[in-house]
C-alpha positions in Angstrom: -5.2 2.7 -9.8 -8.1 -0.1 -9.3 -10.7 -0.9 -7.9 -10.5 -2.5 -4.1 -13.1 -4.7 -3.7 -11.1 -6.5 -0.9 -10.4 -3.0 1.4 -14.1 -1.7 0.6 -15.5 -5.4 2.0 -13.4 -4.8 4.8 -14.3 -1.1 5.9 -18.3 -2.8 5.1 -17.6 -5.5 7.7 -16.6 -2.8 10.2 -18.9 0.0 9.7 -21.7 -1.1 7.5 -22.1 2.1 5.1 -19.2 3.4 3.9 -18.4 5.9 1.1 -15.9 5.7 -1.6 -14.9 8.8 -3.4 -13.1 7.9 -6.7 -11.0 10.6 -9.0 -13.0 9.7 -11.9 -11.2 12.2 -14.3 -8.6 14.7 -14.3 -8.1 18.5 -16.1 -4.7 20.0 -16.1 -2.7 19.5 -12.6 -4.1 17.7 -9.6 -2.7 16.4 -6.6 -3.7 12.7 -7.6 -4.8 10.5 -11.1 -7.7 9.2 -12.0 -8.8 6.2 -10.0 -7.2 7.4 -6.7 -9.7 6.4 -4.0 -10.3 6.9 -0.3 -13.5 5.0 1.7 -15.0 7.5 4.0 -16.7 6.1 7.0 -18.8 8.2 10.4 -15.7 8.0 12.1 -12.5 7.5 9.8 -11.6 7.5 7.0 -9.1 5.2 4.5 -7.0 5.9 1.6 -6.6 9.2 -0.4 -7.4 11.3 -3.1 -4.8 14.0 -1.9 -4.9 17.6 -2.0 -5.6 18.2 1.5 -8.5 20.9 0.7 -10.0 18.6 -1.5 -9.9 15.5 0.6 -10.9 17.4 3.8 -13.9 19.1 1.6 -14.8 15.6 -0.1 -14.8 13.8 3.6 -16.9 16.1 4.7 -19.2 15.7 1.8 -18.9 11.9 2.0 -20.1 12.2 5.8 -23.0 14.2 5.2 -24.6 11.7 2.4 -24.4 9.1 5.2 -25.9 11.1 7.6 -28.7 11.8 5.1 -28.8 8.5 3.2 -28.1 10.6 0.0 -27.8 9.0 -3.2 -24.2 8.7 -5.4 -23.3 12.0 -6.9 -20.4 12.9 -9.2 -19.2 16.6 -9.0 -16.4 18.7 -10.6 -14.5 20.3 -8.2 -12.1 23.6 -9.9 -9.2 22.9 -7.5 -8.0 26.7 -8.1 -11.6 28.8 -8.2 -13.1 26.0 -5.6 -10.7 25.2 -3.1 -7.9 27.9 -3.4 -5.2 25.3 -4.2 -2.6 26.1 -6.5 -2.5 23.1 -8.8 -4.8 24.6 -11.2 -6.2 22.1 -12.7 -9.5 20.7 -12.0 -11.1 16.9 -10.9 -14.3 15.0 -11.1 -15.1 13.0 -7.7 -17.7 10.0 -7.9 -19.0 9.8 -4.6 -20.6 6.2 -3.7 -22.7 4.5 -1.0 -21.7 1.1 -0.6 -22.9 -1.6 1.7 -23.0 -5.6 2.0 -25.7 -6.1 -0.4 -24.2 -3.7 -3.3 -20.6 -5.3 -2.9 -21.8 -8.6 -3.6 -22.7 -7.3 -6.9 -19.3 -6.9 -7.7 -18.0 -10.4 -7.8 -15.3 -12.4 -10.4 -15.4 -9.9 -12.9 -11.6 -8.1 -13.9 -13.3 -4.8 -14.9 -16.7 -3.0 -13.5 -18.1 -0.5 -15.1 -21.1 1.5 -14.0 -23.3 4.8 -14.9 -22.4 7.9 -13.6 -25.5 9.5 -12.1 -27.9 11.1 -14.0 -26.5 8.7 -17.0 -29.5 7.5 -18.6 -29.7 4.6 -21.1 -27.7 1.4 -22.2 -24.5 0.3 -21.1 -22.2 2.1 -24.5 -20.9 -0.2 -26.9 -17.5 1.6 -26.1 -17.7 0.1 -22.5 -19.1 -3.3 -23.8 -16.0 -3.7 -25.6 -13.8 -2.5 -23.0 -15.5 -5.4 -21.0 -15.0 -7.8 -23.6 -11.4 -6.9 -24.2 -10.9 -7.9 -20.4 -12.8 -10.7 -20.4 -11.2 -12.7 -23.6 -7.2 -10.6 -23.6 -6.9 -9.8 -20.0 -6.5 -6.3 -21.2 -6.7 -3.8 -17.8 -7.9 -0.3 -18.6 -6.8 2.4 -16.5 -9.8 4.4 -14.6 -11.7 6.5 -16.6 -15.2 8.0 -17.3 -16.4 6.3 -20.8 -19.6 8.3 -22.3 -21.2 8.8 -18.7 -20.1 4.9 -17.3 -16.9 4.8 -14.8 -14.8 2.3 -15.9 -12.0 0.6 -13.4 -10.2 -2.5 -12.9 -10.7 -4.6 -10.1 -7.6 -4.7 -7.8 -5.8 -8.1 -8.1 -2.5 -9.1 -6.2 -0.2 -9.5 -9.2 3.0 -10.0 -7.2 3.9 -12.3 -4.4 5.9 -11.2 -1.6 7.2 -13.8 1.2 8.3 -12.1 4.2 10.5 -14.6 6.2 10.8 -13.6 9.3 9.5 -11.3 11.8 11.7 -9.5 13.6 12.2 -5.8 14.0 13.2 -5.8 10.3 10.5 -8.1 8.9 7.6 -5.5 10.9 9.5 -2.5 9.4 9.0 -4.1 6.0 5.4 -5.0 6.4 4.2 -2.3 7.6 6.0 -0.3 4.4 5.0 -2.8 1.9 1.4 -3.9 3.6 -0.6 -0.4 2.0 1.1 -0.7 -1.7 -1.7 -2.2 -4.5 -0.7 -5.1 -6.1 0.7 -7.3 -3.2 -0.2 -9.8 -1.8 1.7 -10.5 1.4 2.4 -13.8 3.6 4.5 -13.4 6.3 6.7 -16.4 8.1 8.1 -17.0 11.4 8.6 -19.9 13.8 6.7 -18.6 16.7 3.5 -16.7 16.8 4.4 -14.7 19.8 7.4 -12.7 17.3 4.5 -11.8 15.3 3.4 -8.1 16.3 -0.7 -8.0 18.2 -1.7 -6.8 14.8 -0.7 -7.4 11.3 -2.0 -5.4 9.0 -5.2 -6.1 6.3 -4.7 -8.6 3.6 -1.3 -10.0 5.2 -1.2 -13.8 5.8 0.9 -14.8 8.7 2.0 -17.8 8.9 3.6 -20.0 11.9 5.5 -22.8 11.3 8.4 -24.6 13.6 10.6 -25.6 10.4 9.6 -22.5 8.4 11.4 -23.7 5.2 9.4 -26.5 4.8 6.8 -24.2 3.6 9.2 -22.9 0.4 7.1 -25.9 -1.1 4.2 -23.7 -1.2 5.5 -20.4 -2.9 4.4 -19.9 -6.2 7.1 -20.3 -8.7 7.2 -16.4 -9.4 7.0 -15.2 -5.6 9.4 -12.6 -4.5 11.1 -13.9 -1.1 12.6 -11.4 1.8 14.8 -13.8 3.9 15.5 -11.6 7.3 14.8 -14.5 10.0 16.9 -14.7 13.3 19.0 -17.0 12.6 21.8 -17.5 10.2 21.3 -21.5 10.0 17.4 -20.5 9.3 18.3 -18.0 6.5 20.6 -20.7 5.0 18.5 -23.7 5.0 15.3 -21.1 3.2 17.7 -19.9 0.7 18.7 -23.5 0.2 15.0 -24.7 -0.6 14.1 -21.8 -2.6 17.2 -22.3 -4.9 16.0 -25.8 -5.6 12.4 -24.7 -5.5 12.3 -21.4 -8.2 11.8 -17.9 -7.1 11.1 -14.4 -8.9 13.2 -12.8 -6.7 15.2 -13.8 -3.6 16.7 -10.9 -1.0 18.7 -12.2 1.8 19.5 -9.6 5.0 23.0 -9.2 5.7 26.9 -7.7 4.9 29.4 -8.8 2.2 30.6 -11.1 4.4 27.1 -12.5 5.1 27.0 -12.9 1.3 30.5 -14.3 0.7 29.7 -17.2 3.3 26.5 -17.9 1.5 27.4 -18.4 -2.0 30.2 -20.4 -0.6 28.1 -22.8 1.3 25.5 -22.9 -1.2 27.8 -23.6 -3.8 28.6 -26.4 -1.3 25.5 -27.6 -1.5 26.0 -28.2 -5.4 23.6 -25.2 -6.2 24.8 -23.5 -9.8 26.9 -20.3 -9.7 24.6 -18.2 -11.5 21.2 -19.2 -9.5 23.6 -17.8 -6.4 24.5 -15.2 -8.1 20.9 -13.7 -8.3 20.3 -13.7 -4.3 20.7 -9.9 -3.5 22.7 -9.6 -0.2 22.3 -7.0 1.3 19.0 -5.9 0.7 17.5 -2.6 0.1 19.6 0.8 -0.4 22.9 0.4 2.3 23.2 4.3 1.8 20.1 4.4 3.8 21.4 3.0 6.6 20.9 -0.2 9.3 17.5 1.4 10.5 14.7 -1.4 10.2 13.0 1.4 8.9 15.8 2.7 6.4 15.9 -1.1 5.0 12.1 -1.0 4.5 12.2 2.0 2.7 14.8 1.1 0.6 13.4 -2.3 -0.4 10.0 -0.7 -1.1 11.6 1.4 -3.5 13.4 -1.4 -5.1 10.1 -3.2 -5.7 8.0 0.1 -6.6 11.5 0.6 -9.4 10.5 -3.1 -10.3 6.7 -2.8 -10.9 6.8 -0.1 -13.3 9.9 -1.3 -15.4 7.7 -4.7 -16.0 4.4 -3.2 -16.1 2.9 -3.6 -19.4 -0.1 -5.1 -19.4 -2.4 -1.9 -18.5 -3.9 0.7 -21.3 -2.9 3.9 -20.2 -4.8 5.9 -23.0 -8.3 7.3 -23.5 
């Protein structure tokens, strides 16, 4: 789990003091790891720590310091002997006042790292060279308290999704794939009256009469969802991105869909292997035609995805 500098600016925009409660360790069983977050507003609240006791009791906490202007805190909540719950185990929360002025200080850096309260004296060298290790190898640590300092990495979109289309399919997806960490999200259609009245945080629409024309602007890497409303449109994308490069490329559809494709690709003089790695149809068929069952199963696909390649985090204490 990381930081969110991006969702904590935005719940600052909207109500000016917010609260984020961070799982800053874990003992034993607990509904949720370390560095599971939620941003606690007056009126709302975003994002969990799970547990439903806990949350509901740590809300309630998080609304009272804003009421009273309290400072941070970090308390150690025994989820069996505290709450009644029966994982058994037993959490540290770091509760934290942000606002504008505070969120600027967090700016550029991969890692952040802070004292716990009551944490007296100089940043550990232990931190330091977590710091540094980020800094010059890119390493990520995984959340954790490091002799009194919180440690977490900054959330950064690691994988491109490109959404083309958005129909009742491509609203099902976005809305499934729109809260997962890690993505960042630009959705395409021709006409900005298909687009729902609100997309959702951190999603970049885009409108464009000839929408493959913009295939010239994915990065290399992206992952592309081809689900537009028209077959001729879904053709003429799949067509540019083979010529183009692409991470991934899922195209909407049957067999047949797919048979007519790779046939009028290949057509096109595009290799037989590079066809070969379109996936048509997309998602989990088992599930169903539901826009909904489609979303679900493509999220899982790329969730399946994300941890087979994910290697670059430290896991260990």
């Amino acid at each position: 789990m990381s930081f969110d500098r991006e969702a904590l600016a935005r719940a600052v925009a909207a109500h000016g003091v917010v609260v984020r409660v961070v799982v800053a360790g874990v003992a034993g069983s607990a509904p949720r790891e370390a560095g599971a977050s939620m941003i606690v507003w007056a009126g709302g609240q975003a994002g969990t720590i799970g547990g439903g006791a806990l949350e509901f009791e740590a809300a309630g906490r998080a609304r009272a310091m804003l009421a009273a202007a309290c400072r941070d805190r970090v308390e150690r909540w025994p989820l069996g002997p505290a709450l009644n719950q029966c994982c058994g185990g037993a959490v540290v929360l770091l509760s934290e006042l942000w606002n504008a002025d505070r969120l600027a200080t967090v700016t550029g850096e991969a890692v952040i790292a802070r004292a716990l309260p009551g944490t007296d004296g100089a940043m550990p060298l232990a931190v330091k060279r977590l710091l540094t290790r980020a800094r010059g190898e890119g390493l990520r640590p995984g959340a954790r308290v490091v002799q009194g300092w919180m440690v977490e990495p900054v959330a950064a979109p690691h994988r491109e999704i490109w959404v083309w289309g958005a129909g009742h399919v491509g609203r099902a997806l976005v809305a499934v794939l729109a809260p997962l960490p890690g993505l960042r999200i630009t959705w395409i259609d021709t006409d900005a009256a298909r687009f729902p009245d609100s997309v959702p945080d951190g999603v970049v629409r885009r409108v464009a009469a000839r929408p493959a024309d913009l295939v010239a602007e994915a990065p290399g890497d992206a992952e592309h969802l081809v689900l537009t409303y028209s077959h001729a449109l879904d053709l003429e994308i799949c067509h540019r991105l083979l010529g183009h490069g692409f991470g991934a490329l899922g195209l909407i559809g049957s067999a047949t869909k797919r048979a007519r494709f790779r046939s009028r690709l290949a057509g096109l003089g595009h290799d037989g292997a590079q066809i070969l790695r379109i996936r048509c149809p997309i998602g989990d068929p088992a599930l169903g035609k539901h826009p909904q069952a489609i979303a679900v199963g493509v999220a899982a696909d790329l969730l399946r995805k994300r941890r087979a390649g994910h290697n670059n985090e430290e896991r260990t204490g």
